[in-house]
N, CA, C and O of each residue as an XYZ file, in Angstrom:
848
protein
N      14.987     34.391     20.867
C      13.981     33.732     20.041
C      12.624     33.844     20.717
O      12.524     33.546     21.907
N      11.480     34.297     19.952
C      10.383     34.052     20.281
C       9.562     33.115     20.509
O      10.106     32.113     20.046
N       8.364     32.766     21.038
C       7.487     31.619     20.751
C       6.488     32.366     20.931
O       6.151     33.321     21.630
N       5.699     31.053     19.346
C       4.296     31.045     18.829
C       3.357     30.337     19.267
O       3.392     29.130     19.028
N       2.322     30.867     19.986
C       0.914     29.921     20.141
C       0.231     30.881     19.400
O       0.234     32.108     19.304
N      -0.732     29.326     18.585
C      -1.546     29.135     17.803
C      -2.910     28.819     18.437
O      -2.917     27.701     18.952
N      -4.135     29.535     18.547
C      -5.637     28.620     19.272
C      -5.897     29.327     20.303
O      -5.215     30.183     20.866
N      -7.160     28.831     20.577
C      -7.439     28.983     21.773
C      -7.377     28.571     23.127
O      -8.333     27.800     23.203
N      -6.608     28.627     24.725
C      -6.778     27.763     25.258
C      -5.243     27.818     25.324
O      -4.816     27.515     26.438
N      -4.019     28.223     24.132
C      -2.754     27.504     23.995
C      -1.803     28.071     25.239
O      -0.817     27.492     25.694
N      -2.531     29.783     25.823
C      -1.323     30.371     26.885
C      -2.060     29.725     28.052
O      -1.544     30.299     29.011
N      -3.051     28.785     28.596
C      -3.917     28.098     29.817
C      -3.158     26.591     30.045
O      -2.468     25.766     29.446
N      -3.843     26.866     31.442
C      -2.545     25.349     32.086
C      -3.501     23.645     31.203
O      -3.168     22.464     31.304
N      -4.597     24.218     30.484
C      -5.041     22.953     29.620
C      -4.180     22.458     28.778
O      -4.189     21.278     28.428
N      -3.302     23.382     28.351
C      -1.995     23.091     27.279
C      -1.138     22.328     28.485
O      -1.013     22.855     29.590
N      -0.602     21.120     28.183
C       0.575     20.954     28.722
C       1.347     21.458     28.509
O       2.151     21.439     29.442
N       1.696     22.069     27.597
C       3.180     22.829     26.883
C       3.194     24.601     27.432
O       4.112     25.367     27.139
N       2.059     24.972     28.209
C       2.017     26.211     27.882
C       3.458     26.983     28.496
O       4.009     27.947     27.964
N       3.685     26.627     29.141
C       5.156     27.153     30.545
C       6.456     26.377     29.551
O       7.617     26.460     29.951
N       6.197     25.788     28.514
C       7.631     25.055     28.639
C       8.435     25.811     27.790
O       8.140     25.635     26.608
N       9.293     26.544     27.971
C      10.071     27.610     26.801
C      10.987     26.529     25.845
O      11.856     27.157     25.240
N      11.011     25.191     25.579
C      11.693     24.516     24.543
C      10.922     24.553     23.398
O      11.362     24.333     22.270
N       9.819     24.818     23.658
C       8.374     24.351     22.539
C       8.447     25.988     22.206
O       8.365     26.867     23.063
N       8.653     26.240     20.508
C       9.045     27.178     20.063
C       7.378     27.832     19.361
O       6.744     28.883     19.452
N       7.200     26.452     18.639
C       5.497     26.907     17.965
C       4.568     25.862     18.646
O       4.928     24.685     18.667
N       3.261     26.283     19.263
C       2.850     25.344     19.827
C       1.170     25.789     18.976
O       0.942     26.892     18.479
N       0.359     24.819     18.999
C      -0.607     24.686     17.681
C      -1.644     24.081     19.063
O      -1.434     22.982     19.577
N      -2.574     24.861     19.442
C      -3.271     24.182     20.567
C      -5.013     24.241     20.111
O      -5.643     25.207     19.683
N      -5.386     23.134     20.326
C      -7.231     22.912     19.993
C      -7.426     22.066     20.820
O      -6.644     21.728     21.709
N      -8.757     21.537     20.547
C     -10.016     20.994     21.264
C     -11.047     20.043     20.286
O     -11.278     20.409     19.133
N     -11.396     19.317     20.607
C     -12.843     18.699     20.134
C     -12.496     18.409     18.490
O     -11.548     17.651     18.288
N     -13.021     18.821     17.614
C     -12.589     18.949     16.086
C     -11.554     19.384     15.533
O     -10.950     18.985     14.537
N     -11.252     20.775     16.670
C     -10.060     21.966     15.870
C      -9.286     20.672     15.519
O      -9.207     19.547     16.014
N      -8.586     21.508     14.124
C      -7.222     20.836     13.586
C      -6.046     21.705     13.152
O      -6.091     22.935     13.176
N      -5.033     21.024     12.769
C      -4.327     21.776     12.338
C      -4.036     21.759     10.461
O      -4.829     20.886     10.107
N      -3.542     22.115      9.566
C      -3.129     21.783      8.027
C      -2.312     22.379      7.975
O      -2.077     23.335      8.714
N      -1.427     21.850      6.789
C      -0.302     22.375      6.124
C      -0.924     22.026      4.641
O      -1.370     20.950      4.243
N      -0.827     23.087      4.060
C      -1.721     23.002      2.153
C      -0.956     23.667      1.156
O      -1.134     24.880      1.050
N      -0.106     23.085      0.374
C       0.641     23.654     -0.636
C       0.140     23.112     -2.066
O      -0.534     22.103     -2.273
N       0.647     24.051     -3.014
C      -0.257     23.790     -4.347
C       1.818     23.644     -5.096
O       2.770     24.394     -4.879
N       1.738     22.505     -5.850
C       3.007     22.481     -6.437
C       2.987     21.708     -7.387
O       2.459     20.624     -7.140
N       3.347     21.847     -8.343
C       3.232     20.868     -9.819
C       3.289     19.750     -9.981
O       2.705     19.177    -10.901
N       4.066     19.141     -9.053
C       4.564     17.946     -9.218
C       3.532     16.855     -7.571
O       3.878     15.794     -7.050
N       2.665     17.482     -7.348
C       1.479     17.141     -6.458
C       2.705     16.769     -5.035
O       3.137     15.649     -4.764
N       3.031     18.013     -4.345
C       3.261     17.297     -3.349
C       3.603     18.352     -2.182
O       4.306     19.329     -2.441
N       3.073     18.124     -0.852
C       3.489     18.697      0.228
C       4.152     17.752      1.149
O       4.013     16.552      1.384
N       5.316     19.178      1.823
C       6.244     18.280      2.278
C       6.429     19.206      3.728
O       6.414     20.399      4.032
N       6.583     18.109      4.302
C       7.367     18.770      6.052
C       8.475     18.411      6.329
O       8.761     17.214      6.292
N       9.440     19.429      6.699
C      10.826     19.349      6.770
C      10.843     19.449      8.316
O      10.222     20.193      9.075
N      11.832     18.376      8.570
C      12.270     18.270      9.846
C      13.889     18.246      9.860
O      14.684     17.417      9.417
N      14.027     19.182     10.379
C      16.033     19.066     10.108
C      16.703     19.438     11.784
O      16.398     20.356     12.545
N      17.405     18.659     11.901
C      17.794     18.931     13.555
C      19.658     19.080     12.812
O      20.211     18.388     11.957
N      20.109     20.142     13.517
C      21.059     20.649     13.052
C      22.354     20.373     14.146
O      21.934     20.267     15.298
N      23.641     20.253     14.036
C      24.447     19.788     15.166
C      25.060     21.150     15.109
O      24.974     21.888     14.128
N      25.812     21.497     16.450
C      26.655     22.424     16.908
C      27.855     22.516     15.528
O      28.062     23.689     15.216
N      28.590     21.568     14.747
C      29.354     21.776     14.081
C      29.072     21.722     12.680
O      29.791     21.149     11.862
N      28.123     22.265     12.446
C      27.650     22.786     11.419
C      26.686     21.719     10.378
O      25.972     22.057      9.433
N      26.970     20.214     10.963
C      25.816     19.512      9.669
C      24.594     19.448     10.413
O      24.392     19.951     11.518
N      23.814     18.800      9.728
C      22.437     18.551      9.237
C      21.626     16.859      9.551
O      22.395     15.972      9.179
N      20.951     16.574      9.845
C      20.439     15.390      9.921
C      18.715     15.654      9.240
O      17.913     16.265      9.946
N      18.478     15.367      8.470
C      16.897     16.009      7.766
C      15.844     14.881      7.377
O      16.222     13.953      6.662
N      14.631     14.938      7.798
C      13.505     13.786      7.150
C      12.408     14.721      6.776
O      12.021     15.502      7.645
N      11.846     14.747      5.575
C      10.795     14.694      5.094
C       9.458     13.656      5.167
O       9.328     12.486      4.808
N       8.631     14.507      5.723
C       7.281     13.615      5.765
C       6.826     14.341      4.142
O       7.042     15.522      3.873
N       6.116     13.270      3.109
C       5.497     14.081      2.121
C       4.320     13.318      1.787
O       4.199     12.096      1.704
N       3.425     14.284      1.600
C       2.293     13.640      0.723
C       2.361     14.188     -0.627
O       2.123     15.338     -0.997
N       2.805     12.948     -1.445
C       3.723     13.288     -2.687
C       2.611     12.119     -3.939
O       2.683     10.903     -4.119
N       1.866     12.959     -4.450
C       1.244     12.282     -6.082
C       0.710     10.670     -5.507
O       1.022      9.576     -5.978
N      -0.239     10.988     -4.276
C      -1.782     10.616     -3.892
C      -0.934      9.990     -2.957
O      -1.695      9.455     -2.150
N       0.828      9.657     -2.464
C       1.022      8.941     -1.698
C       1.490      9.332     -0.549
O       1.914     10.471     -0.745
N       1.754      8.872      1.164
C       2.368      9.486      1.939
C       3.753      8.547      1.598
O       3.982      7.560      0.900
N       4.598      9.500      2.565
C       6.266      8.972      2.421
C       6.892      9.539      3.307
O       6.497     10.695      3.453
N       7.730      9.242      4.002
C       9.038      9.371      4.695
C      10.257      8.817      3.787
O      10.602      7.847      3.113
N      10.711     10.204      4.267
C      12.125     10.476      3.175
C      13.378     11.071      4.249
O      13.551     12.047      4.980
N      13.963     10.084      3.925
C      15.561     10.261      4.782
C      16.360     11.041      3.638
O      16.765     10.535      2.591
N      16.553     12.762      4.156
C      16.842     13.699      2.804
C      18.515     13.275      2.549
O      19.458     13.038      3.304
N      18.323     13.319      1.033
C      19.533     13.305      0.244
C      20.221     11.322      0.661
O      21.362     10.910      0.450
N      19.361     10.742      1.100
C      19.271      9.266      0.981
C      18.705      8.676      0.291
O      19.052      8.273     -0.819
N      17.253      8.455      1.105
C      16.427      7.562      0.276
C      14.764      7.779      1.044
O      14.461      7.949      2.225
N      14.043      7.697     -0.012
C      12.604      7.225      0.763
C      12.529      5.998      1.741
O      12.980      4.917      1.363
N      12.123      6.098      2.651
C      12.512      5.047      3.784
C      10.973      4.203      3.797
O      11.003      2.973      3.853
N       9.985      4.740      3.756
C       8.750      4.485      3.334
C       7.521      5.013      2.596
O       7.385      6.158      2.163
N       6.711      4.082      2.523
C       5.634      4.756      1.706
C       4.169      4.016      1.820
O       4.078      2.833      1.490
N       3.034      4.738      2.293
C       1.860      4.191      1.934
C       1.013      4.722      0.858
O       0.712      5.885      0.592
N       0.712      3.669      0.327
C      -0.421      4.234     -0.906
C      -1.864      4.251     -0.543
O      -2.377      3.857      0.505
N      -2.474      4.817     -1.670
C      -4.103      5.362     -1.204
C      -4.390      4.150     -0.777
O      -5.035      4.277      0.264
N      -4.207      2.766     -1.111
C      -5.252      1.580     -0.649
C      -5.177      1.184      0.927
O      -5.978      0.587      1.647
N      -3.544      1.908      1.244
C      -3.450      1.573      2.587
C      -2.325      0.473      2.637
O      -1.864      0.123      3.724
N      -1.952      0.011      1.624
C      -0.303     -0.950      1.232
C       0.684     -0.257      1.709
O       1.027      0.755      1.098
N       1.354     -0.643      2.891
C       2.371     -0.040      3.796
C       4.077     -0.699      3.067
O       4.534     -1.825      3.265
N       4.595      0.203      2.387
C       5.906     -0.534      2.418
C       7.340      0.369      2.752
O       7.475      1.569      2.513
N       8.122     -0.319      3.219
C       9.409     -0.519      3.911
C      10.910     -0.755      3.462
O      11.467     -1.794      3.818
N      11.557      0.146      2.718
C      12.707     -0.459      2.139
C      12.162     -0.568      0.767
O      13.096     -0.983      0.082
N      11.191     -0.414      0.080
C      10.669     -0.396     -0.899
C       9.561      0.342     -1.798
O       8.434     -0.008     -1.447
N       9.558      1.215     -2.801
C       8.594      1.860     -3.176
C       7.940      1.479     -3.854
O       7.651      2.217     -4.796
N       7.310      0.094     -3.788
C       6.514     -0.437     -5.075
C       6.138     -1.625     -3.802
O       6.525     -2.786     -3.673
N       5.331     -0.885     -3.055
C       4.990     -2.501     -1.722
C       3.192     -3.493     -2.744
O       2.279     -3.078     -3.458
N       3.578     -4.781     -2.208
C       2.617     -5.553     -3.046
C       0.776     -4.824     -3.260
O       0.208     -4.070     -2.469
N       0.337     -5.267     -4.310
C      -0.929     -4.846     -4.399
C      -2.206     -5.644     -3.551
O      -3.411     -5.391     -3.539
N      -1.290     -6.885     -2.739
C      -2.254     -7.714     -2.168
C      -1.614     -7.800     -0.445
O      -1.890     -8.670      0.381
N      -0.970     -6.957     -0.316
C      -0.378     -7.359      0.583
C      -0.074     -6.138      1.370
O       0.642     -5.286      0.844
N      -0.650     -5.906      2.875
C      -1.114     -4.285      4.058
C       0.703     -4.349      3.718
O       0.975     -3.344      3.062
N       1.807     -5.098      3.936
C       2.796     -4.667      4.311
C       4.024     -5.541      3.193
O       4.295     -6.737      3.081
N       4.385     -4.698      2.716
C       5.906     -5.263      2.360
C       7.200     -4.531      2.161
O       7.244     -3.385      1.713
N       8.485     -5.387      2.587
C       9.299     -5.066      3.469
C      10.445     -5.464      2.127
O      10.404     -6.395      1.323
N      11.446     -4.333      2.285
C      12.658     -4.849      1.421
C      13.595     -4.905      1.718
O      14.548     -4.359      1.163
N      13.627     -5.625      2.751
C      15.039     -5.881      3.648
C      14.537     -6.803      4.195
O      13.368     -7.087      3.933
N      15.427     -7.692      5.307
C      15.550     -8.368      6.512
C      14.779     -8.193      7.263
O      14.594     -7.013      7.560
N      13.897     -9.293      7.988
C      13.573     -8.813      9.607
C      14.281     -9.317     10.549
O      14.979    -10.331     10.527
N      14.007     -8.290     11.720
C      14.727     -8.862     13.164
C      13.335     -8.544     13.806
O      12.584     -7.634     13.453
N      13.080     -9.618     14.996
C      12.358     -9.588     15.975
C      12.836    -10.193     17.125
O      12.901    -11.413     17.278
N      13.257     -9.148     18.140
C      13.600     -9.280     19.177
C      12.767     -9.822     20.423
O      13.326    -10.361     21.379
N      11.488     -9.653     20.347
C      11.040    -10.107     21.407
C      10.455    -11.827     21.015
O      10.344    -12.396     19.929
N      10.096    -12.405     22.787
C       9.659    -13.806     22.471
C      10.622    -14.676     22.731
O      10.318    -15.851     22.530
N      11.801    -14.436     23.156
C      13.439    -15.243     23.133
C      13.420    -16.297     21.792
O      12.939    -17.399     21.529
N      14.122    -15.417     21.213
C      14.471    -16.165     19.873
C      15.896    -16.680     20.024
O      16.915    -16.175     20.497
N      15.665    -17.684     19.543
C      17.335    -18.422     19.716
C      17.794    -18.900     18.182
O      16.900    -18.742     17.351
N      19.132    -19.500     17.635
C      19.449    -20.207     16.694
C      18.416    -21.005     16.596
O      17.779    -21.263     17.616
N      17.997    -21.624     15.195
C      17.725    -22.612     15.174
C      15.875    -22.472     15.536
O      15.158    -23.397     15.154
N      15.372    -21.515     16.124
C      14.121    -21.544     16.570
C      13.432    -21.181     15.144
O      14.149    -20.583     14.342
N      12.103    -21.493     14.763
C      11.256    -21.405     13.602
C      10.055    -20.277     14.489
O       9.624    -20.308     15.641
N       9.772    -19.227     13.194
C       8.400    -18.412     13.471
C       6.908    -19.025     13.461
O       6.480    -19.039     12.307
N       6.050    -19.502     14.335
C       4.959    -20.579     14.290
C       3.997    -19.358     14.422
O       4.277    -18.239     14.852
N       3.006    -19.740     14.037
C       1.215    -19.003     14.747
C       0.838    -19.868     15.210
O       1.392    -20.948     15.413
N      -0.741    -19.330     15.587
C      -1.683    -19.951     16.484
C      -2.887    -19.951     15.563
O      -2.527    -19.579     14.446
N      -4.116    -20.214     15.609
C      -5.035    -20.158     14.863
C      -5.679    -19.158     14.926
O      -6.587    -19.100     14.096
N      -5.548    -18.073     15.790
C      -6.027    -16.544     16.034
C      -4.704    -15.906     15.194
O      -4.812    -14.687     15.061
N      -3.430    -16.504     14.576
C      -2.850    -15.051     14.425
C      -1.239    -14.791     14.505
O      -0.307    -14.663     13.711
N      -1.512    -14.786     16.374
C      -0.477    -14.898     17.229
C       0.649    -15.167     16.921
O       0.624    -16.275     17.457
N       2.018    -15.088     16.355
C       3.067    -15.026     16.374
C       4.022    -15.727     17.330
O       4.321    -14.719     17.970
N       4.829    -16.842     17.994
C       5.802    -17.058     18.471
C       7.393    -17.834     18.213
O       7.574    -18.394     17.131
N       8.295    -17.830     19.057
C       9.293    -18.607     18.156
C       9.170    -19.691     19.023
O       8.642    -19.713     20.135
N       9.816    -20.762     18.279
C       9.043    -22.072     18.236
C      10.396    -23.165     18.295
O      11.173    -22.989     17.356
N      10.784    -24.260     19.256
C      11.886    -24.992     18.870
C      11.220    -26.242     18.069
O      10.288    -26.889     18.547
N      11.803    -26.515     16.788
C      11.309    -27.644     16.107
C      11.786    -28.576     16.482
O      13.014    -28.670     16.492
N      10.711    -29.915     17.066
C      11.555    -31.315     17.555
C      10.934    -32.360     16.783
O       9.827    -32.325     16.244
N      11.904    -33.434     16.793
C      11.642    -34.988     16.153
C      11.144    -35.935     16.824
O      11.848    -36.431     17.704
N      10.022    -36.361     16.636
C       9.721    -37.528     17.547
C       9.596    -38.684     16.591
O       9.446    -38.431     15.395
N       9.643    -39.900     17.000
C       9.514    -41.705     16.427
C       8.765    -42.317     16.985
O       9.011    -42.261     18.190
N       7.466    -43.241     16.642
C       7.379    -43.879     17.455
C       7.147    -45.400     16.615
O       6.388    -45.453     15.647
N       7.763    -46.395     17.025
C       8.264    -47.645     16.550
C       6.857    -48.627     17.042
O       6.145    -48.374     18.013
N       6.693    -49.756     16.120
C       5.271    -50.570     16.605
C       5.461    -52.163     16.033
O       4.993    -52.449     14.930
N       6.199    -53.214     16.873
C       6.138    -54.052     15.826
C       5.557    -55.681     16.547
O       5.489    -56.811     16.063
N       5.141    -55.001     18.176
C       4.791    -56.086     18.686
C       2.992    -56.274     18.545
O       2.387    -57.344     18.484
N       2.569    -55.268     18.526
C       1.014    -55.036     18.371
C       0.527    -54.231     19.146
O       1.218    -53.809     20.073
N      -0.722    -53.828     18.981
C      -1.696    -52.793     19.897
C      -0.905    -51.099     19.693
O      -0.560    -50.550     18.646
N      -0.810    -50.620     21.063
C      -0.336    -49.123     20.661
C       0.419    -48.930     21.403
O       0.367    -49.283     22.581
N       1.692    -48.041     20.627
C       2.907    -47.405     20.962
C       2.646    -45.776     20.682
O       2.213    -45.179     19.696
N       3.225    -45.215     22.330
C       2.662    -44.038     22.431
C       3.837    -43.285     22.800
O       4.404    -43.785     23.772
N       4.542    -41.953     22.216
C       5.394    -41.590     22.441
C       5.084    -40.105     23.061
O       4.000    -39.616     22.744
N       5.662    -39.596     23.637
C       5.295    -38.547     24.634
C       6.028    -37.360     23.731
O       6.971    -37.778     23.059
N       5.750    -36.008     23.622
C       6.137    -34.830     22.771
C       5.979    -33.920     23.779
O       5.171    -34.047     24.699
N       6.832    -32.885     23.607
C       6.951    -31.704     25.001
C       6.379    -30.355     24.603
O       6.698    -29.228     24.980
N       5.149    -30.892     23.463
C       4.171    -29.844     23.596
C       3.109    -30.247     24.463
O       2.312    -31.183     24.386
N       3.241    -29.504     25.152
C       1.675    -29.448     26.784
C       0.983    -28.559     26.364
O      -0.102    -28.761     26.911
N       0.866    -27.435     25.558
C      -0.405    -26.669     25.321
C      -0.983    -27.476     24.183
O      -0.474    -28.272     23.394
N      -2.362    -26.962     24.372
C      -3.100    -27.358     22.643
C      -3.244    -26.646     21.844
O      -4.123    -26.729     20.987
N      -2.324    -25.684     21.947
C      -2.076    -24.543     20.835
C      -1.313    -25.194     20.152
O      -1.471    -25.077     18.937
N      -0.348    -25.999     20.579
C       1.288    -26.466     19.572
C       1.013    -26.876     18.634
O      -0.200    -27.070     18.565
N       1.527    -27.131     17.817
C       1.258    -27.991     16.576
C       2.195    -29.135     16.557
O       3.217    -29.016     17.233
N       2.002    -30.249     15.871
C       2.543    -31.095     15.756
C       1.547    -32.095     14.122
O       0.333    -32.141     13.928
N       2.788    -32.787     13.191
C       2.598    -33.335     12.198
C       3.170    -34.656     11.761
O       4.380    -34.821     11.914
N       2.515    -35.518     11.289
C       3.254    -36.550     10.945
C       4.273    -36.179      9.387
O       3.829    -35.553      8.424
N       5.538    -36.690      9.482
C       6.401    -36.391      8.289
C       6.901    -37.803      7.707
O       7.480    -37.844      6.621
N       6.608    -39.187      8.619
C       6.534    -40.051      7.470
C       6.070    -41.213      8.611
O       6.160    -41.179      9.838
N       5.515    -42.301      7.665
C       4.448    -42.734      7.902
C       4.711    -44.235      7.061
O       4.488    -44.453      5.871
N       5.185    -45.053      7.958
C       5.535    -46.743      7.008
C       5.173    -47.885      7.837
O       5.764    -48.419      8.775
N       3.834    -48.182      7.149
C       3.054    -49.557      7.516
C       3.497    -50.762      6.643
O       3.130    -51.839      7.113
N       4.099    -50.827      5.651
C       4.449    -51.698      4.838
C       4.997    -52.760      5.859
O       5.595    -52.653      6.930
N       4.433    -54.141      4.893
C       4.774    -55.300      5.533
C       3.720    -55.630      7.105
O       3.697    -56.659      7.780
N       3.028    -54.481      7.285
C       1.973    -54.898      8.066
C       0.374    -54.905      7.537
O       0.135    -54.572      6.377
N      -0.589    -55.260      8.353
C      -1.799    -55.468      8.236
C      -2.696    -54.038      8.504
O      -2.528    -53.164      9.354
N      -3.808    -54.176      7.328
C      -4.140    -52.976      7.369
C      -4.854    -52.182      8.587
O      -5.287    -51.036      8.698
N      -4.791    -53.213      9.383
C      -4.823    -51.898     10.830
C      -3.726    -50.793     11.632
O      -3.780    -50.077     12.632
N      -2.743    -51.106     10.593
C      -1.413    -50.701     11.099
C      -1.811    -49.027     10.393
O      -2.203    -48.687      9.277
N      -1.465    -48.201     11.743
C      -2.035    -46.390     11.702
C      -0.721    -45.438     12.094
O       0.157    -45.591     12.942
N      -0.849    -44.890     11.582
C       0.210    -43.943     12.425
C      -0.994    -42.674     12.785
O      -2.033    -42.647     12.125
N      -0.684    -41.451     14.101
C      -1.331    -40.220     14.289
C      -0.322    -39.768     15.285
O       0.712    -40.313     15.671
N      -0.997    -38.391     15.673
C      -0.718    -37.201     16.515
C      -1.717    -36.890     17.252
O      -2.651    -36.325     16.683
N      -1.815    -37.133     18.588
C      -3.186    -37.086     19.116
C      -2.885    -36.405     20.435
O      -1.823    -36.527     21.047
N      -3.882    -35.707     20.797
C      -3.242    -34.805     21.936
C      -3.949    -35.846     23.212
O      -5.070    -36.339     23.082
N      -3.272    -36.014     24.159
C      -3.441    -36.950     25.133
C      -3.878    -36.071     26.594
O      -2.909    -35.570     27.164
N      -5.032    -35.875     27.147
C      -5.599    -35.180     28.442
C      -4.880    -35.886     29.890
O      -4.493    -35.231     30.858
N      -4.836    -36.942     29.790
C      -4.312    -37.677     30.905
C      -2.389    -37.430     31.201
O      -1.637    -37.202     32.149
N      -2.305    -37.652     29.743
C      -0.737    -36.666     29.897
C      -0.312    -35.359     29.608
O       0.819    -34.875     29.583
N      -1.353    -34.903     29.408
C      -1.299    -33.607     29.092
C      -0.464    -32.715     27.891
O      -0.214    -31.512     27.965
N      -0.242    -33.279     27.202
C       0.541    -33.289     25.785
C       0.074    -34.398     24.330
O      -0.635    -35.380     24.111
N       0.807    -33.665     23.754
C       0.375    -34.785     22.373
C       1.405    -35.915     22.341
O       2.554    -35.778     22.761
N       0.858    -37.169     21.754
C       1.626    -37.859     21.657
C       1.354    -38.882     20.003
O       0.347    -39.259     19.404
N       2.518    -38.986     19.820
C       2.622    -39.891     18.415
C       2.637    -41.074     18.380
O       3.643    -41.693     18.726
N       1.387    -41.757     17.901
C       0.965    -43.166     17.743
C       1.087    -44.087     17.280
O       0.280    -44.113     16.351
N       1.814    -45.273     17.329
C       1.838    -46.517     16.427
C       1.205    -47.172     16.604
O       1.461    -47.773     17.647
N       0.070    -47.597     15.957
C      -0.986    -48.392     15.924
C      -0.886    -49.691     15.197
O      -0.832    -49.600     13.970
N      -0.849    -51.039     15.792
C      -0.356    -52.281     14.791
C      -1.537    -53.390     15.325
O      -1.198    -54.182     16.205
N      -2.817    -53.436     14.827
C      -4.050    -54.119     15.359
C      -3.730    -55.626     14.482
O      -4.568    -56.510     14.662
N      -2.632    -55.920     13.610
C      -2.704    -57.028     12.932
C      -0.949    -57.473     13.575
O      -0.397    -57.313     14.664
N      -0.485    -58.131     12.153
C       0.930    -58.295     12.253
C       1.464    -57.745     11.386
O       0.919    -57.236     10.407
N       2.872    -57.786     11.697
C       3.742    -57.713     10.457
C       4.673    -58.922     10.080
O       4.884    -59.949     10.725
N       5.206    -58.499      8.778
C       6.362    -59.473      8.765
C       7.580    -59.817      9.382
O       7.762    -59.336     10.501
N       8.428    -60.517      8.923
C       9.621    -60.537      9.715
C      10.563    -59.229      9.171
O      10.961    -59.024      8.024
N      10.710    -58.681      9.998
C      11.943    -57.170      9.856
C      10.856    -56.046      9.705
O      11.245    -54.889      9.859
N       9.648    -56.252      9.444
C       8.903    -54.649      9.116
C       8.216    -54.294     10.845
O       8.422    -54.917     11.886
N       7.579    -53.372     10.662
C       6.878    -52.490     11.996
C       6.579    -50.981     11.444
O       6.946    -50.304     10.483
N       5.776    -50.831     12.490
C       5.108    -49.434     11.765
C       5.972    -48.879     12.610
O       6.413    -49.321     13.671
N       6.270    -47.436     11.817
C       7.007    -46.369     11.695
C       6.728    -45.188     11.334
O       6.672    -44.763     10.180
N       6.476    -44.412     12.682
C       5.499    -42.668     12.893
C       6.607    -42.007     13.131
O       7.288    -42.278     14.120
N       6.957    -41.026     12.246
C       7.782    -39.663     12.854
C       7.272    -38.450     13.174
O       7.199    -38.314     11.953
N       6.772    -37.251     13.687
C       6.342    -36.403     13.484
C       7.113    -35.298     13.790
O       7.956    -35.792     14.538
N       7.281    -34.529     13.728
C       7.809    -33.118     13.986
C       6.818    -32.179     14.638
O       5.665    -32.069     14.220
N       7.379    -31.378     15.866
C       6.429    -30.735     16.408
C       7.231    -29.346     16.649
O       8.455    -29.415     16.762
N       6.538    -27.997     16.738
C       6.926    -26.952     17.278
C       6.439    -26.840     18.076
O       5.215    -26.931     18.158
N       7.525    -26.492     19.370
C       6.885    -26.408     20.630
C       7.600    -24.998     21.581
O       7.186    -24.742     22.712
């Protein structure tokens, strides 16, 4: 078998490839040079065949195509595996990805990195950021007066944390519930606030839930 260089520059030690006899066609430029592949076909589409062949006679084949204004990867005699359209809508498992949306996916995700465990929830940050997250319950009970402060084992001020229920009944309207991030303890903590009284059997009652 022969090999093809293409360019200028492609038989010089500037080529990394120039010595390597596995590299059958090698396509070598500089600065602007490029390379194209340009076919004219009815049905608007050029295609690059990639087929890696086994010793016992089958086939393993993907098509890259730019097929009627769209690109695609095509797992041959399967399925289109993907596709982007002119706007730049990336989709996955699906040939019809949303019109509002860079990416959509028609299958499952897995994300391996970040130690994901059972039970862990996908959180952001306010930049973006992505992590997995253990969701916890906190209470904090108020029925003697002043403030009840419960400690939460989020220490960054990235975490989030929310109140999910919230029962002053039977107390005076200074009775508060919050989520307040605390500097001296270095975490947030959930507040029962009871500046009046209550009745007999009531007390304020803060739950919040935090990912941490």
């Amino acid at each position: 078998y022969g090999k093809v260089g293409i360019g200028a520059g492609v038989n010089t030690v500037q080529n990394p490839d120039y010595n390597n006899a596995s590299v059958r066609l090698d396509i070598f430029g500089s600065g602007t040079q490029r390379a194209k592949i340009q076919t004219t076909d009815p049905a608007g589409t050029a295609r690059l065949d990639l087929v890696a062949k086994n010793t016992n006679g089958t086939s393993n084949a993907w098509h890259i195509e730019a097929y009627q204004n769209k690109f695609q990867l095509v797992e041959s005699g399967v399925a289109t595996r993907m596709v982007v359209q002119p706007g730049g809508q990336v989709g996955i498992g699906t040939l019809t990805p949303g019109a509002n949306a860079s990416l959509t996916l028609g299958g499952r995700i897995k994300i391996e990195g970040g130690n994901p465990a059972a039970g862990k929830v996908l959180a952001s940050d306010g930049g973006g950021l992505s992590r997995w997250a253990t969701k916890n319950t906190y209470q904090a009970n108020n029925s003697a007066g002043g403030e009840v402060r419960v400690n939460t084992n989020t220490t960054a001020q990235t975490g989030f944390c929310a109140l999910t229920k919230v029962n002053t009944g039977g107390c005076d309207s200074g009775a508060s519930c919050s989520v307040e991030w605390s500097a001296s303890a270095g975490r947030y903590q959930v507040v029962a606030t009871n500046w009046g009284d209550c009745d007999d059997g009531n007390q304020v009652e803060c739950v919040a839930v935090c990912l941490e």
